[in-house]
C-alpha positions in Angstrom: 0.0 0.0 0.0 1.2 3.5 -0.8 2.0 5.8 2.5 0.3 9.0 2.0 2.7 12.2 1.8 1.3 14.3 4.7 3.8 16.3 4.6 2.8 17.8 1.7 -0.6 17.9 2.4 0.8 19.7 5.6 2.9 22.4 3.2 -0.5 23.0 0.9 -2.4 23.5 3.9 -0.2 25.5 5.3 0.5 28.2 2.1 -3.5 28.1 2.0 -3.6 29.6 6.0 -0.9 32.3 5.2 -1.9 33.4 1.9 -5.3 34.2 4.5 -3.5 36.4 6.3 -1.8 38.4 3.6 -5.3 38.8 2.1 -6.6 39.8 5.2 -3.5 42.3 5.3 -4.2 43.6 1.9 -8.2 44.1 2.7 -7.2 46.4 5.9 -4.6 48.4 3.4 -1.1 46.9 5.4 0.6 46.5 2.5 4.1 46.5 4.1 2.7 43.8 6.7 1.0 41.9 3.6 4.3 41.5 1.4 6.7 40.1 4.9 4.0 37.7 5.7 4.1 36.6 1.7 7.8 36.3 2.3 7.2 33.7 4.5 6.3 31.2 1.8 8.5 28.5 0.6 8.3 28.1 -3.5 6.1 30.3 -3.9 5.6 29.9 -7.8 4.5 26.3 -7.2 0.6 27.1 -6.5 -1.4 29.3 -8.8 -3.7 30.7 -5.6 0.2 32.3 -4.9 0.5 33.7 -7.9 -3.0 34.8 -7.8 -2.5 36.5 -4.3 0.9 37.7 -5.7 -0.4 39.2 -8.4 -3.1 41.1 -5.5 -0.2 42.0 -3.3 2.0 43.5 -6.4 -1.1 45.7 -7.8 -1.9 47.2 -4.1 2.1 47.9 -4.4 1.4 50.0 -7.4 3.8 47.6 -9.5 1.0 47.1 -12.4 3.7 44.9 -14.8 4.5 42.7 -12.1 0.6 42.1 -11.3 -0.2 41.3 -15.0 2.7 38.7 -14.8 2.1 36.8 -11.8 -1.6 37.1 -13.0 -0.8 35.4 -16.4 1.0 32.7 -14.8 -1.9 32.0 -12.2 -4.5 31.6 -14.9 -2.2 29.7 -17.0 -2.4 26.6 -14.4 -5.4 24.5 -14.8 -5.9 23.8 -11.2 -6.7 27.4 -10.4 -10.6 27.8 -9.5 -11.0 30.5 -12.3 -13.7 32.0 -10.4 -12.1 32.9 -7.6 -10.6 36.1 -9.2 -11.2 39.0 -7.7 -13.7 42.2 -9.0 -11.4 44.4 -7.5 -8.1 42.5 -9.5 -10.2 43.0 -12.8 -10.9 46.5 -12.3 -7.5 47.3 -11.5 -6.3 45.7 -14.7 -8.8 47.8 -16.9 -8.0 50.8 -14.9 -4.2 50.6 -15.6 -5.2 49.3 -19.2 -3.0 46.2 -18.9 -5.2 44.2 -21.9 -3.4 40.6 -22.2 -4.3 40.2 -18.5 -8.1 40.7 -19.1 -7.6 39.1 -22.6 -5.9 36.1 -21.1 -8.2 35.8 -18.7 -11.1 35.8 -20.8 -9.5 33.4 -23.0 -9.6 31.0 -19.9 -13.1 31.3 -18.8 -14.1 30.5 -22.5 -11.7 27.7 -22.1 -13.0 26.3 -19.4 -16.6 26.1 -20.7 -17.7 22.4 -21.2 -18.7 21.8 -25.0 -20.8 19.7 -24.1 -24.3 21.2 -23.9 -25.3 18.0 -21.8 -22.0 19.2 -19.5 -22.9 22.4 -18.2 -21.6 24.1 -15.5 -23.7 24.8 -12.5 -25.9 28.1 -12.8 -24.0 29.8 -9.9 -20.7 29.4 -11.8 -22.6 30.4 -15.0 -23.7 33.2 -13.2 -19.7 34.2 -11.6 -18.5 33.6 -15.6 -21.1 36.1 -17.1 -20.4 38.6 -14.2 -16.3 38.4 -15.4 -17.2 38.6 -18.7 -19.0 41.4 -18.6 -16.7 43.8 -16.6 -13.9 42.9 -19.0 -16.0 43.2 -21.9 -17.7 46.5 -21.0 -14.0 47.7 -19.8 -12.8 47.1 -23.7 -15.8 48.6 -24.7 -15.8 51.6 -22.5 -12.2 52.4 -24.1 -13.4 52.0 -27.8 -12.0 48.6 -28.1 -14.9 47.5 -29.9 -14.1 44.2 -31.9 -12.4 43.0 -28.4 -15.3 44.6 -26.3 -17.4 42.1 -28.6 -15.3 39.0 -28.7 -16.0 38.7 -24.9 -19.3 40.1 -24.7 -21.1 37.7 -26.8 -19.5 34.6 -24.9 -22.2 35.6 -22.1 -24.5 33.1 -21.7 -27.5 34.9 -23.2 -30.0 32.5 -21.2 -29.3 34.2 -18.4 -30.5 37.9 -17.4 -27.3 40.5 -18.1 -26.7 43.3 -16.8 -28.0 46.5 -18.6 -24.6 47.6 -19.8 -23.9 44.6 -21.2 -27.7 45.3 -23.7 -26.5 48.4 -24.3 -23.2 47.8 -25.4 -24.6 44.8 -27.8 -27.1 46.7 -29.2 -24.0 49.5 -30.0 -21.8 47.4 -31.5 -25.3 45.4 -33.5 -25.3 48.7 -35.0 -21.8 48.8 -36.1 -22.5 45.9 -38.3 -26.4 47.0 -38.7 -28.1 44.9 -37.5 -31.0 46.7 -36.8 -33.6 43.9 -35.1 -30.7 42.8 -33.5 -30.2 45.9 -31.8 -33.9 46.6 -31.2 -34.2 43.6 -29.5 -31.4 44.7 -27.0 -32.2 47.9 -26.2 -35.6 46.4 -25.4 -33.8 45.0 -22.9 -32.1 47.2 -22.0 -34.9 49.4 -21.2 -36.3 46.2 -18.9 -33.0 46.2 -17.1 -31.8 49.1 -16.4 -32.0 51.2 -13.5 -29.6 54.1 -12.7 -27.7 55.6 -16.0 -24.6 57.8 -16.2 -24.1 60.1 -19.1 -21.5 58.0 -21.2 -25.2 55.7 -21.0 -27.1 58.0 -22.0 -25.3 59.1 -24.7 -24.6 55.6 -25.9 -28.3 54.7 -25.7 -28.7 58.0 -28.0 -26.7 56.6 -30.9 -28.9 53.6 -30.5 -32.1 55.2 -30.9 -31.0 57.5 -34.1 -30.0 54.8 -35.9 -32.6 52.8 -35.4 -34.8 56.0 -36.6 -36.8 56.3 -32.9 -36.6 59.8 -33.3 -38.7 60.9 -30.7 -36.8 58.7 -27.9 -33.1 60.5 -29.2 -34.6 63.5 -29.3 -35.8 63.3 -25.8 -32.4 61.6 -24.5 -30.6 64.2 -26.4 -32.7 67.1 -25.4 -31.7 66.1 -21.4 -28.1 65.6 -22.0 -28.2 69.5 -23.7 -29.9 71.3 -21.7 -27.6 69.8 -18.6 -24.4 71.0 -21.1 -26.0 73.8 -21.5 -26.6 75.1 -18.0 -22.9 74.8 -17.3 -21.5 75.9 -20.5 -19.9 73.2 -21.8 -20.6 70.9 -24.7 -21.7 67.3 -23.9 -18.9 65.4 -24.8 -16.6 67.7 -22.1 -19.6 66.7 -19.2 -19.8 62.9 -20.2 -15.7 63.1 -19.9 -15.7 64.9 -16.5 -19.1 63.5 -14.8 -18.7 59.5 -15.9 -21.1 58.5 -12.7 -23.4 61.3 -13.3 -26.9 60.0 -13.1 -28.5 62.0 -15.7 -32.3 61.3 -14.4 -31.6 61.3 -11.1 -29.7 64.8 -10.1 -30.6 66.0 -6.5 -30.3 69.1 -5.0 -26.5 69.6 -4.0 -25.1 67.3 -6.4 -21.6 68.1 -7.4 -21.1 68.6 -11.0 -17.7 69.1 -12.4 -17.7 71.8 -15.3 -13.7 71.8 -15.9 -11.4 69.3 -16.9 -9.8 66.7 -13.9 -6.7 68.5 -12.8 
């Protein structure tokens, strides 16, 4: 009979308990305390949740290249539970524009879709996939990266609901390539979905409506985006650019509204 290697069991276990406390270090923003206790671990290449808390500890370093990497190699090893990657990682990595990390990990949530239609994953995992798909996909599309913005966006599991960015971004990019009832069936649902809307939105579901000739919806969208531009003296594109989380529709009374660029 084969002995069993606890000792190894015993290392595994014992990575998993640290790399607890440097994430625990990381969520209270001890960085410095977070990197010795990551210090502590023996071969720490060997187990892509390491790399994966690496590549956590290097971007709360500020050190954006060496995130991507250890991210890469992470998502490169099969044994890594690709759902346990972080909102906050993904965000990062479209905030300091680092594209073959969200493209490689993309890649490896398509990847690790059965093919099988009779193997499908459970509908919580379904649910985690379309959630990461959609922040990556809205984050190329966001920057104007359009034929990648759609490469990941229509891997979403369409049986599912989406979120109302993701409609609206379809429906854009349906219009790219006009496809008209395409698009009309996603701003449909769009319209179901959606609940608060910032002006890059608004805008966005603008260019929607005009091409789909629904004048009297663009005109109406249009006609609120103005008359906010034009009550601060500045032309729509500059308020979209300066306001990104502006809730057109939903401006109270001492809302801040910046009218000059971001110093």
């Amino acid at each position: 009979m084969q002995k069993k290697d606890y000792s190894s069991i015993n290392v595994a276990d014992s990575t998993l308990i640290t790399l607890s406390y440097v994430k625990a270090y990381l969520l209270i923003g001890n960085i410095k305390q977070a990197q010795k206790t990551f210090d502590t671990i023996d071969n720490s290449q060997a187990m892509p949740n390491t790399l994966l808390t690496l590549a956590e500890l290097r971007a709360a370093s500020g050190n954006a290249e060496g995130a991507q990497q250890a991210f890469l190699q992470a998502i490169a090893n099969e044994q890594l539970d690709k759902q346990s990657v972080s909102v906050t990682l993904i965000d990062y990595f479209c905030t300091q524009k680092k594209w073959p990390a969200l493209q490689g990990y993309a890649a490896a949530l398509v990847a690790n879709t059965p093919q099988d239609k009779t193997l499908n994953a459970s509908p919580t995992v379904n649910i985690l996939k379309n959630s990461a798909l959609t922040q990556i996909g809205l984050c190329f599309f966001n920057e104007q990266h359009f034929d990648e913005a759609q490469k990941w966006l229509q891997q979403l599991d369409v049986t599912q609901q989406l979120a109302h960015q993701a409609y609206l971004a379809l429906a854009r990019m349906a219009i790219e390539q006009k496809q008209y009832p395409t698009a009309q069936q996603l701003i449909n649902q769009y319209e179901v979905t959606k609940n608060k809307i910032d002006a890059k939105m608004l805008w966005t579901a603008f260019e929607v409506y005009r091409a789909l000739e629904q004048s009297e919806i663009a005109n109406q969208i249009g006609e609120n985006l103005y008359q906010l531009s034009k009550r601060y003296g500045v032309t729509t594109p500059e308020l979209m650019s300066w306001n990104p989380n502006l809730v057109i529709d939903d401006i109270s009374i001492g809302t801040k509204i910046r009218i000059r660029p971001i110093p």
